[in-house]
C-alpha positions in Angstrom: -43.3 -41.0 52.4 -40.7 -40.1 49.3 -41.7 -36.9 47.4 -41.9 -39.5 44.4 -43.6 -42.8 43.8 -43.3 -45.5 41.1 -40.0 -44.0 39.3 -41.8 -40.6 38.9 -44.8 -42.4 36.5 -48.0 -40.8 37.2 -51.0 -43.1 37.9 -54.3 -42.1 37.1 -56.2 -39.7 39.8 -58.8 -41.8 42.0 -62.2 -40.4 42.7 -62.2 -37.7 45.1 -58.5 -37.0 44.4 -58.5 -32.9 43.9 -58.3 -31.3 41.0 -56.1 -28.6 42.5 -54.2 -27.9 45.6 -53.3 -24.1 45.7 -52.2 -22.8 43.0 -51.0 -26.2 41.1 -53.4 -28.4 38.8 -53.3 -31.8 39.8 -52.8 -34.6 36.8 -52.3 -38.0 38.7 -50.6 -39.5 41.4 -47.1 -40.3 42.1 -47.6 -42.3 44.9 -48.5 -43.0 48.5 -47.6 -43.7 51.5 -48.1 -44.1 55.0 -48.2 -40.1 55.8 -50.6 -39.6 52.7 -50.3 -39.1 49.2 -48.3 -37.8 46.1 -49.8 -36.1 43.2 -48.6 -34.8 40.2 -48.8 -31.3 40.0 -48.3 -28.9 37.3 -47.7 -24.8 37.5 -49.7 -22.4 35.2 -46.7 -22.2 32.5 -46.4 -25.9 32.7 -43.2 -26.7 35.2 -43.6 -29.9 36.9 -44.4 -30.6 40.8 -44.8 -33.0 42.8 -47.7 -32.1 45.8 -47.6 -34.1 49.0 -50.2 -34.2 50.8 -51.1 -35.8 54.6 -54.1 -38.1 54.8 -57.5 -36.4 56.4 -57.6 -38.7 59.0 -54.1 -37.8 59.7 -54.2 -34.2 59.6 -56.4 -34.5 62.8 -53.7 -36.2 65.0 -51.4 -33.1 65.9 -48.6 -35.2 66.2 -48.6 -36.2 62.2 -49.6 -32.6 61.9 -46.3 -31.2 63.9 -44.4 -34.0 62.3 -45.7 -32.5 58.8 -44.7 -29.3 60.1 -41.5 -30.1 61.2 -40.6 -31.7 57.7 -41.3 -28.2 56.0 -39.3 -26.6 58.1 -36.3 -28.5 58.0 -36.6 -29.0 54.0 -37.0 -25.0 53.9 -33.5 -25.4 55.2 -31.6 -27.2 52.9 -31.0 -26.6 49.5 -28.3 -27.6 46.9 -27.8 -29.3 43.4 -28.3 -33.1 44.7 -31.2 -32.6 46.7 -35.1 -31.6 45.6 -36.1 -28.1 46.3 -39.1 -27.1 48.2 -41.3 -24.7 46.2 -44.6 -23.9 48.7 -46.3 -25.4 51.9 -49.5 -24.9 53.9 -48.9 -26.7 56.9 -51.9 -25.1 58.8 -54.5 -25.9 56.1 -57.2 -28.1 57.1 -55.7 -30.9 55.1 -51.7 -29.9 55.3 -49.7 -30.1 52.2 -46.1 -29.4 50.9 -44.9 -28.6 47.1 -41.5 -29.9 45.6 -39.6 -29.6 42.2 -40.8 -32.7 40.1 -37.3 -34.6 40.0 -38.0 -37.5 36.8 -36.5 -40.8 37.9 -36.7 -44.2 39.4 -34.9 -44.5 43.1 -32.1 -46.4 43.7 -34.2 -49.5 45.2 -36.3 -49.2 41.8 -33.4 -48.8 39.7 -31.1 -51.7 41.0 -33.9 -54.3 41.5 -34.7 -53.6 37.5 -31.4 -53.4 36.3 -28.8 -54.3 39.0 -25.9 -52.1 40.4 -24.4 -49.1 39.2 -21.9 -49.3 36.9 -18.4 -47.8 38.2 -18.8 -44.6 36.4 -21.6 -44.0 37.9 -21.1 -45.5 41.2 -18.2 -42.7 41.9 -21.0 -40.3 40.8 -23.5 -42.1 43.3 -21.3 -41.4 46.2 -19.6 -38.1 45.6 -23.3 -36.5 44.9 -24.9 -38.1 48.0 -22.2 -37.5 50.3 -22.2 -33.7 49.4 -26.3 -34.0 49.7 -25.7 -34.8 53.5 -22.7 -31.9 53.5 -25.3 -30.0 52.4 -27.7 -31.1 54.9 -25.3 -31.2 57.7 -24.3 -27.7 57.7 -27.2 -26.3 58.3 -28.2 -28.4 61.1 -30.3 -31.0 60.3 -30.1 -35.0 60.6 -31.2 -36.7 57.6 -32.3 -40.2 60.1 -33.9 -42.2 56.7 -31.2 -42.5 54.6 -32.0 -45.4 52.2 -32.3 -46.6 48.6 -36.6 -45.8 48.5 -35.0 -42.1 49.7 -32.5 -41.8 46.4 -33.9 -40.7 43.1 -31.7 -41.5 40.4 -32.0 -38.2 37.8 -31.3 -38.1 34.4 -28.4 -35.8 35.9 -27.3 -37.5 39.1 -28.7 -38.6 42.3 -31.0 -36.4 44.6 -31.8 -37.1 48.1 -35.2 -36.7 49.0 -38.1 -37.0 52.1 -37.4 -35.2 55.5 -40.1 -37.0 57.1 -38.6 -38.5 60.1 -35.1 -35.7 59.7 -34.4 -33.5 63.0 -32.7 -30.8 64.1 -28.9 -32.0 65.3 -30.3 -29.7 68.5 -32.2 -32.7 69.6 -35.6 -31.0 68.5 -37.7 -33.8 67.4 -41.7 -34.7 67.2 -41.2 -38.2 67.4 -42.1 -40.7 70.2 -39.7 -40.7 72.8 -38.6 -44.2 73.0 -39.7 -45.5 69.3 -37.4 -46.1 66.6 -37.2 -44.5 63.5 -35.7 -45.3 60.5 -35.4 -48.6 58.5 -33.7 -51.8 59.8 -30.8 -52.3 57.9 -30.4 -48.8 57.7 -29.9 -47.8 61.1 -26.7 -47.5 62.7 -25.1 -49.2 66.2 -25.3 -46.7 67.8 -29.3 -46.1 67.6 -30.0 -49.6 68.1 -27.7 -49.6 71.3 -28.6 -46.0 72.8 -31.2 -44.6 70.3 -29.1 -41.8 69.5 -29.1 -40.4 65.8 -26.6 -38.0 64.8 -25.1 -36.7 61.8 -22.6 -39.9 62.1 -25.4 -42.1 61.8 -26.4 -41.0 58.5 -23.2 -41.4 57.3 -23.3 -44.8 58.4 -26.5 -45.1 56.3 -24.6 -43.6 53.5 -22.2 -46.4 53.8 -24.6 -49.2 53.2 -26.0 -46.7 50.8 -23.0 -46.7 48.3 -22.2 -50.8 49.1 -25.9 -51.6 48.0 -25.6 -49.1 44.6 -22.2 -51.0 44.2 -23.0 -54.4 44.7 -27.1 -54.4 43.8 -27.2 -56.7 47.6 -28.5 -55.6 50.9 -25.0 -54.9 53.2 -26.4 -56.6 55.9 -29.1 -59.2 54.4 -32.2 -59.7 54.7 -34.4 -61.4 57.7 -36.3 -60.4 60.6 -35.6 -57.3 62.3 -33.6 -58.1 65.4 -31.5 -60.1 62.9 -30.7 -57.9 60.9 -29.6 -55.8 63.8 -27.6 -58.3 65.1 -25.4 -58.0 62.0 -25.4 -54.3 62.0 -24.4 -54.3 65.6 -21.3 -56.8 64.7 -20.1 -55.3 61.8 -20.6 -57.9 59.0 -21.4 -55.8 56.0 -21.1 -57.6 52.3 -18.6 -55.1 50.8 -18.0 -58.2 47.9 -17.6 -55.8 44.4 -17.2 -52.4 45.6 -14.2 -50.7 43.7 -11.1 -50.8 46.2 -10.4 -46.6 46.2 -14.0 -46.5 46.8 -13.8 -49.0 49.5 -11.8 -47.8 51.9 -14.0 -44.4 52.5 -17.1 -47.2 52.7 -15.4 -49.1 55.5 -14.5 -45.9 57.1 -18.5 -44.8 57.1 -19.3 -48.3 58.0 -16.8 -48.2 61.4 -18.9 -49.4 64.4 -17.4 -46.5 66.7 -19.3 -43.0 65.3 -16.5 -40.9 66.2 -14.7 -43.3 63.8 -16.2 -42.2 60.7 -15.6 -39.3 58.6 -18.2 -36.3 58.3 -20.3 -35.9 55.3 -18.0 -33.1 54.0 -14.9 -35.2 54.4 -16.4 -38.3 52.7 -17.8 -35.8 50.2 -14.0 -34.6 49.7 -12.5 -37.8 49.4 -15.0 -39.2 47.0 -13.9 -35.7 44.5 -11.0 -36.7 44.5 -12.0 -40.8 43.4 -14.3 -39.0 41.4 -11.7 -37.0 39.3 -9.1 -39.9 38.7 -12.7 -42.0 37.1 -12.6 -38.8 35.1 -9.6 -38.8 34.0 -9.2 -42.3 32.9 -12.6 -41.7 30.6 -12.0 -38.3 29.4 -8.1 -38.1 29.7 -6.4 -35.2 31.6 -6.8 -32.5 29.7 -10.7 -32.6 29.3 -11.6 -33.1 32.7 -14.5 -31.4 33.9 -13.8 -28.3 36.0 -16.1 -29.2 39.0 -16.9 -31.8 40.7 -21.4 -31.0 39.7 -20.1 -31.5 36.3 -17.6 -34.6 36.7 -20.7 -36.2 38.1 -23.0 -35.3 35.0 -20.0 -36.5 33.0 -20.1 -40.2 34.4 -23.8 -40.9 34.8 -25.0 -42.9 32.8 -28.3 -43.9 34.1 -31.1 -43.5 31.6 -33.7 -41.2 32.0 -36.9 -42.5 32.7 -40.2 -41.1 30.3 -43.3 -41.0 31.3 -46.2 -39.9 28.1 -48.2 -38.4 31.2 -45.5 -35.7 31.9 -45.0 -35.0 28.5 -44.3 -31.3 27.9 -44.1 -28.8 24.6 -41.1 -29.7 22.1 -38.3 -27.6 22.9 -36.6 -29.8 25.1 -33.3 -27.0 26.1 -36.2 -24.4 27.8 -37.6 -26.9 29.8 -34.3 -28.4 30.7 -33.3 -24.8 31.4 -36.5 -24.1 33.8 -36.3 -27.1 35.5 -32.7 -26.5 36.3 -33.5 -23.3 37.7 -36.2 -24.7 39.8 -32.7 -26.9 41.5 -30.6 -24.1 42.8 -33.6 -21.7 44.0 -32.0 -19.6 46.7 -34.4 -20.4 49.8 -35.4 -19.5 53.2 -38.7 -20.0 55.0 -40.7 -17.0 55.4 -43.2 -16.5 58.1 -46.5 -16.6 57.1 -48.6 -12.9 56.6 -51.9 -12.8 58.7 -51.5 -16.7 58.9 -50.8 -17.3 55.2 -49.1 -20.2 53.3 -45.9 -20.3 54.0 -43.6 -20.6 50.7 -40.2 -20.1 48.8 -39.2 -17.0 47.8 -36.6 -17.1 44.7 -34.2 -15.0 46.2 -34.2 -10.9 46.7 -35.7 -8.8 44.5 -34.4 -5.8 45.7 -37.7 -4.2 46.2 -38.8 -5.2 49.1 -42.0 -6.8 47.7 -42.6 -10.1 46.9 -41.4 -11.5 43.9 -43.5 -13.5 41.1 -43.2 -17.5 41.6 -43.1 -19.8 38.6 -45.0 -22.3 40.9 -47.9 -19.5 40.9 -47.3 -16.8 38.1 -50.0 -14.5 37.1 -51.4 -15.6 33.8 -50.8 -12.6 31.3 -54.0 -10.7 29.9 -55.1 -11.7 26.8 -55.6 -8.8 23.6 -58.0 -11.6 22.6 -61.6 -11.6 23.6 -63.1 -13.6 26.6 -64.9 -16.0 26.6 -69.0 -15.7 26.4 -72.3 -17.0 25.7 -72.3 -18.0 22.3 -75.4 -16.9 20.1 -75.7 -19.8 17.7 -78.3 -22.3 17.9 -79.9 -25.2 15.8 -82.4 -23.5 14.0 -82.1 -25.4 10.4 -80.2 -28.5 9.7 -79.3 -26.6 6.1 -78.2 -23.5 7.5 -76.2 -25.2 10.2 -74.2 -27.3 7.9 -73.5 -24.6 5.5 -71.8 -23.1 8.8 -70.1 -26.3 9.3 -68.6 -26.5 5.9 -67.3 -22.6 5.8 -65.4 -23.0 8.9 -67.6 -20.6 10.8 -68.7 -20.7 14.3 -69.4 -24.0 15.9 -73.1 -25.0 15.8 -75.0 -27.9 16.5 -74.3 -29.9 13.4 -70.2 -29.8 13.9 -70.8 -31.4 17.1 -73.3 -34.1 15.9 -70.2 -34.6 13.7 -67.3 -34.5 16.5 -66.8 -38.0 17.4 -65.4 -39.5 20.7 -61.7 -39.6 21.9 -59.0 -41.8 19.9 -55.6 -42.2 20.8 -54.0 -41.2 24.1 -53.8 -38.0 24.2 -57.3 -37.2 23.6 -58.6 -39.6 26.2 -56.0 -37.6 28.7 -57.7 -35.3 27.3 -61.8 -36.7 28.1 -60.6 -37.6 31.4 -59.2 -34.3 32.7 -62.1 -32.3 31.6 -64.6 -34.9 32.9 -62.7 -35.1 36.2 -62.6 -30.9 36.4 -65.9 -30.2 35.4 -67.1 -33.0 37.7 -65.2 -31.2 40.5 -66.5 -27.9 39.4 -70.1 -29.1 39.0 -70.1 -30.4 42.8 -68.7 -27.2 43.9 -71.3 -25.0 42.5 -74.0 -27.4 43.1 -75.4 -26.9 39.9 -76.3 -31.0 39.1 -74.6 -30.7 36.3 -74.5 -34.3 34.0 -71.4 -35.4 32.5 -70.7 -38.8 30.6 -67.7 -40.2 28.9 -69.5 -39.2 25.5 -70.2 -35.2 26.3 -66.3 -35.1 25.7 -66.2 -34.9 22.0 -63.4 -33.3 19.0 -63.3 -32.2 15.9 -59.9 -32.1 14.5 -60.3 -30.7 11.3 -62.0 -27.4 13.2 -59.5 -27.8 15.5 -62.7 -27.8 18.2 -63.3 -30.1 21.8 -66.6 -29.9 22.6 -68.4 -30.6 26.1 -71.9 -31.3 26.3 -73.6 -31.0 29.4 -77.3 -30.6 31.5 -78.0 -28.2 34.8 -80.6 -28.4 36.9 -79.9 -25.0 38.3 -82.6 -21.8 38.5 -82.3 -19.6 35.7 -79.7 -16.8 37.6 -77.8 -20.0 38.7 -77.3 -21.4 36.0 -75.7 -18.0 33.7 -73.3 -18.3 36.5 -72.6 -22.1 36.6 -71.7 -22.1 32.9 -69.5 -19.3 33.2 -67.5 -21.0 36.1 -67.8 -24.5 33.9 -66.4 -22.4 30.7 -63.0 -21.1 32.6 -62.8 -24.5 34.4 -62.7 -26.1 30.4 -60.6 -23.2 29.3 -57.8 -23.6 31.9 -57.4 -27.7 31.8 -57.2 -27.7 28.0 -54.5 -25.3 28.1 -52.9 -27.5 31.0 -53.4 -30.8 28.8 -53.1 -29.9 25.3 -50.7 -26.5 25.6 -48.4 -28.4 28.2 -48.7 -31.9 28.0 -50.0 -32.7 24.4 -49.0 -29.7 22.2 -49.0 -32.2 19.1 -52.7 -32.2 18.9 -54.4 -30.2 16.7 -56.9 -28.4 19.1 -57.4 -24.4 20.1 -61.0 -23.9 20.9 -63.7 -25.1 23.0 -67.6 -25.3 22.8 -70.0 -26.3 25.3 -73.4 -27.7 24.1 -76.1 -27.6 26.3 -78.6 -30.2 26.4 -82.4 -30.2 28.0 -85.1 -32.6 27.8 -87.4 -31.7 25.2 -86.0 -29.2 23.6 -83.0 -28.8 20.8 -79.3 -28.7 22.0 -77.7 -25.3 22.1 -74.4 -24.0 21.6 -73.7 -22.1 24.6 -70.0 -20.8 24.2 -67.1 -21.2 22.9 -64.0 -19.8 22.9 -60.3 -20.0 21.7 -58.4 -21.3 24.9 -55.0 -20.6 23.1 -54.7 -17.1 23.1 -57.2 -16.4 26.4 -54.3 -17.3 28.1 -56.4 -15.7 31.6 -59.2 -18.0 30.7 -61.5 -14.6 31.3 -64.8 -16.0 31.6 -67.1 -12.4 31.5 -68.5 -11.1 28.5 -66.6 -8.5 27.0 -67.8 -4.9 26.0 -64.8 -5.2 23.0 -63.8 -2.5 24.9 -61.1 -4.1 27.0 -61.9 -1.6 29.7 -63.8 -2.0 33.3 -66.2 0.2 33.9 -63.7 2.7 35.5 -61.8 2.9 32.6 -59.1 0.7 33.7 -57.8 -2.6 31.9 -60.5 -5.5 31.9 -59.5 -7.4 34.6 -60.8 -10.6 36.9 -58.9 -12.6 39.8 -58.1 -15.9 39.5 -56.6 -18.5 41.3 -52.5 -17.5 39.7 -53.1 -13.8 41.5 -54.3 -15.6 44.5 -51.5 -17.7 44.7 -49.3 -14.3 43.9 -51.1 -13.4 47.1 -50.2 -16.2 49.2 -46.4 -15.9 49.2 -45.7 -13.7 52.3 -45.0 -10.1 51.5 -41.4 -8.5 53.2 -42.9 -4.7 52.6 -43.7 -3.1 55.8 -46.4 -1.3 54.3 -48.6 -4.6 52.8 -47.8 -6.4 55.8 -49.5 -3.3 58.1 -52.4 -3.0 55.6 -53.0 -6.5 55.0 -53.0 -7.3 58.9 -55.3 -4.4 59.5 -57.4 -5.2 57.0 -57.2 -9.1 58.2 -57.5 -7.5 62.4 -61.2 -5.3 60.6 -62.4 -8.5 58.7 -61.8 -11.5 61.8 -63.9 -9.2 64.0 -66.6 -8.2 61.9 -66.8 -12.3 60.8 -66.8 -13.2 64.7 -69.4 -10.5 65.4 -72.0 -11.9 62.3 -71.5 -15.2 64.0 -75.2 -16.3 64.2 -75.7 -14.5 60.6 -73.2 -17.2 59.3 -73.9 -20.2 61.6 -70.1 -20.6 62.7 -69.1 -22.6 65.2 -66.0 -21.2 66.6 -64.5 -18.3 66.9 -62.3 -17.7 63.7 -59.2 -16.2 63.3 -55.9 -15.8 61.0 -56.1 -19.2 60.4 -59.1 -19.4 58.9 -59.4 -15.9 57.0 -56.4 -14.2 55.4 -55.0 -11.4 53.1 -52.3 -10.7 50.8 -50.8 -9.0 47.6 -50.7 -10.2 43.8 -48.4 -6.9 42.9 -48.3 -7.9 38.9 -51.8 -7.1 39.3 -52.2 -4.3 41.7 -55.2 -6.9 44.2 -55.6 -7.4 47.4 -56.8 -10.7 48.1 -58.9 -11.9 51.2 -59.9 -15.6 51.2 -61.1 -17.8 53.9 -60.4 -21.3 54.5 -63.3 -22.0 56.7 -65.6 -24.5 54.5 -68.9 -24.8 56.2 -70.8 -22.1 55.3 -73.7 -22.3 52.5 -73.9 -20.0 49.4 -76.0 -17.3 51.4 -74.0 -17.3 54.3 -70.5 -16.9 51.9 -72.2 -13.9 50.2 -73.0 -12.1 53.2 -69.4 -12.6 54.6 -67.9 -11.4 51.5 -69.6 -8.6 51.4 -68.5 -8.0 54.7 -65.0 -8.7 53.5 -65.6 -6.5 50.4 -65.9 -3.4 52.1 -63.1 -3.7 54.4 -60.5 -4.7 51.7 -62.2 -1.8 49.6 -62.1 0.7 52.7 -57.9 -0.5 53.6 -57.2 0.4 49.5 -58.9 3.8 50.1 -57.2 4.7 53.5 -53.4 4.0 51.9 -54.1 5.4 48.8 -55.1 8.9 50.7 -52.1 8.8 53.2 -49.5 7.4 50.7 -50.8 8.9 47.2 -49.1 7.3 44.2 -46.3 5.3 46.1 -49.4 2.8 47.1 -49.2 0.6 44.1 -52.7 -1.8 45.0 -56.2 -0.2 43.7 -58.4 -3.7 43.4 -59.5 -6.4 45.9 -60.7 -9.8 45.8 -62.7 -12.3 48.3 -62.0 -15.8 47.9 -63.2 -18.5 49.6 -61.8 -22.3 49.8 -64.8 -24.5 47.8 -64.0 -28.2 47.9 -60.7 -28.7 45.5 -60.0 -25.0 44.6 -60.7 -21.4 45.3 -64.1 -19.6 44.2 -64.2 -16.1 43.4 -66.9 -14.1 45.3 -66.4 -10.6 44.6 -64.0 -8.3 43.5 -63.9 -4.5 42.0 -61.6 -1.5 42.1 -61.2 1.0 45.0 -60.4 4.3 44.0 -62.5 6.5 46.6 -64.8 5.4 49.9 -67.9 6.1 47.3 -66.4 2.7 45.8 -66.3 0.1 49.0 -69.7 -1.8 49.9 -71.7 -0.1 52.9 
């Protein structure tokens, strides 16, 4: 299954597709494929992803699981400029899933069965990148055993090799079955069909056919049945018709039936730089040649990039260039998970010993601006209301009877998210909340999108419901509008409630440009907590924070003693909370959002009901609260982390259960 479908277009999101998965929003799909399925992610500031994730029926066989594993692993491994970074995993969650840099483009299949073969330029470029991609690949250990044209994106910068699903360590490790064959016919070389061996020699084989099929736009060994097909691989009769003659000699070389006959992925790599620099020569002339051989290729590509209106992000086209690039050379190394957690990318050393911010999960700044709240207005006179209307004060009933229904695209990307969301929301919180293609409605000259909506929540439940419906609005405008369609006109939202037999009621609204936290609470216009402290609430970007493993000795002792308190105390209230197993790190789990100063403790173990989740937070509650308290008293001022929050997973995202500060034992629930 390749990290991207369909040249990198993103299809519309089927139902039940999630609306997040961790700490990315999911937009669309990229594609599928027989492992599971692609989606579109984006972070909180807007950078790109791409989210595979394995299908639930899969994620139950613990071979496909291992094999998922495995893939993470080896991908943690290798990183350079021609291959696609991986940004976060889970491979223990109950449905597994695996985070890479978006990489825009079509793959080589796509690209030559729309357009034909590379030109030469380019075709130099082709095999000097991928060549160094299996260097790259190589050196740290790892066979690549699906090397292919569906496995080549073709970037508006160069090639990228891509999907580790079937790779394995040159040690031999492997989860595959032992006697089937992996890898594609036609791409599989002698020496696996003969003996089923797959070394680094066979990829370069692979790479071979690779370059002749980018060269010549045909299949080196045809088409046909399988055992045909490996008839001609086994005989040697590739179709080498077209391929430039320097270039053709290092393809015959990777193509040599004997493996110890062909060259290694760094020496093809080499002799293609220096094919690569005489094509550079010739177009530039000697004296503006590039100086390396990253920029040589970027000087002879000249494959179009591919556009996709879905991806669209804010004008300024050299910062997101510049972001995305950094996303390519992130320094990796797969860290062991804390207490269990999700195992993810760390950007490199910090110096500190703690863990760094990640732009695939940065903490959302606080706002100066007010939060969002319960808005006071209602429909009492149709005069009054449209004087209201017409001075451009707050939103009322009559400016929505005036808002009319989505037109052009980007508002009805706009409809559908926040119909998918709050659909997603409204089944989490089991609030029966009613959505229809017409509660989505804007006003452009107010500059308002407005959501009207019915609960058939209890009075208590329902304060709480639209308050968790509010952020959910709040945070997919500013992932649609803010990041994907800055052109529209748009910066606040309004939700209109609607009840049988009574007027509609403007229940809140908000300005979802500058709440960049999407707080949800009503504020004192204090900005304090009760303590004194900032106003502050968690959210999923601290969670996430939270989630890449800690390398300080003194989280990682809290955090697991913490973890060691809460696992007991949850297997202990076992017929309080109807569980059915024994739980354990894998389930329940703790970390640090530093930019914050939290502890988080969420639990990934989905069957309990709403009473049962409040009694196990409160159990969770007052241990995080008690762990604060302890290390603050030993450790004074040095101990940065004074708040805690319990999470727990609820259907496509995390919900907040409780959270509050810990500055003495008087402060931690009983």
């Amino acid at each position: 299954m390749s990290a991207i479908g369909s040249g990198g277009r993103v299809q519309p999101a089927r139902p039940g597709d999630p609306s997040r998965i961790g700490p990315y929003r999911i937009i669309g799909r990229l594609g599928a494929g027989g492992m599971g399925t692609v989606h579109a992610g984006v972070t909180s500031d807007g950078t790109r992803v791409a989210v595979k994730v394995i299908h639930a029926e899969q994620a139950q066989e613990p071979e496909f699981r291992a094999r998922f594993r495995r893939e993470v692993e080896l991908s943690a491994r290798v990183t350079g400029p021609h291959l696609v970074p991986l940004l976060a995993a889970d491979p223990d969650a109950p449905t597994p899933w695996l985070a890479t840099a978006y990489v825009p483009g079509p793959t080589l299949n796509e690209h030559v069965l729309a357009h034909g073969p590379l030109a030469e330029g380019s075709l130099y470029a082709f095999a000097a990148a991928t060549a160094q991609a299996l260097a790259t690949i190589h050196a740290v250990g790892v066979v690549h055993r699906d090397v292919k044209p569906q496995n080549v994106l073709l970037t508006p910068t160069g090639p990228r090799v891509l999907d580790f699903g079937i790779a394995h360590a040159a040690d031999g490790t492997s989860v595959t079955r032992t006697g089937v064959m992996t890898g594609t016919p036609g791409w599989i070389s002698p020496e696996q069909y003969r003996q089923g061996s797959a070394g680094p020699a066979g990829d370069m084989f692979a790479w071979g056919a690779l370059v002749a099929y980018a060269g010549t736009g045909r299949l080196p060994f045809g088409a046909g049945a399988p055992d045909v097909v490996a008839f001609r691989v086994m005989s040697g009769e590739a179709d080498l018709d077209g391929i430039p003659a320097p270039l053709r000699r290092i393809v015959e070389n990777a193509l040599a039936q004997a493996p110890g006959d062909r060259p290694s992925a760094a020496e093809a790599a080499q002799e293609c730089a220096v094919q690569l620099a005489s094509q550079a020569t010739q177009v530039a002339g000697a004296g503006a040649v590039p100086a390396t051989a990253m920029n040589m290729i970027t000087a002879l590509w000249e494959v179009p990039p591919a556009h996709d209106s879905a991806w669209q992000l804010p004008s300024g086209g050299s910062r997101s260039k510049r972001r995305l690039a950094g996303a390519f050379v992130l320094a990796a190394g797969l860290i062991g998970g804390l207490a269990g957690g999700v195992a993810a990318l760390l950007p490199g050393d910090t110096g500190g010993g703690r863990h760094a911010p990640s732009s695939a999960a940065s903490a959302s700044p606080l706002s100066s601006a007010g939060s969002g709240q319960p808005s006071a207005s209602t429909a009492k006179g149709s005069e009054a209301a449209k004087q209201q209307v017409g001075s451009g004060g707050s939103a009322s009933v009559a400016s929505w009877n005036q808002a009319r229904t989505a037109q052009g695209a980007g508002e009805h990307d706009v409809a559908r998210a926040v119909l998918h969301d709050e659909g997603v929301e409204a089944q989490d919180l089991g609030s029966g909340a009613d959505f229809t293609p017409e509660t989505v409605r804007f006003h452009a000259s107010r500059r308002e999108v407005y959501l009207s909506y019915r609960l058939t929540s209890d009075e208590q439940g329902t304060m709480y419901a639209e308050t968790e419906i509010a952020k959910s609005m709040c945070l997919t405008l500013r992932d649609v509008v803010l990041r994907l369609h800055p052109d529209l006109p748009y910066r606040t939202y309004v939700m209109v409630k609607e009840q049988q037999g009574q007027v509609p009621q403007v229940t809140w609204q908000d300005d979802f440009v500058t709440n960049t936290a999407c707080r949800s609470a009503a504020d004192d216009g204090t900005g304090q907590d009760t303590d004194g402290t900032q106003d502050w609430q968690p959210d999923e970007n601290g969670l996430g924070q939270a989630m890449i493993p800690s390398t300080d000795s003194a989280e990682i002792r809290v955090a697991d003693g913490a973890a060691r308190k809460i696992i007991a105390g949850t297997n202990g209230m076992r017929r309080t909370l109807g569980t059915d197993r024994v739980l354990g790190n894998a389930q329940i789990k703790v970390g640090f959002d530093p930019a914050n100063s939290v502890m988080y403790v969420w639990s990934e173990y989905a069957r309990w009901n709403e009473k049962q989740v409040d009694s196990w937070a409160a159990l969770a509650a007052g241990e995080a609260c008690r762990a604060l308290v302890s290390e603050r008293e030993s450790a004074g001022s040095a101990w940065p982390y004074y708040r805690y929050a319990v999470a727990e997973i609820g259907g496509s995202h995390y919900m907040m259960i409780r959270w509050d500060t810990a500055t003495t034992r008087a402060d931690c629930p009983a």
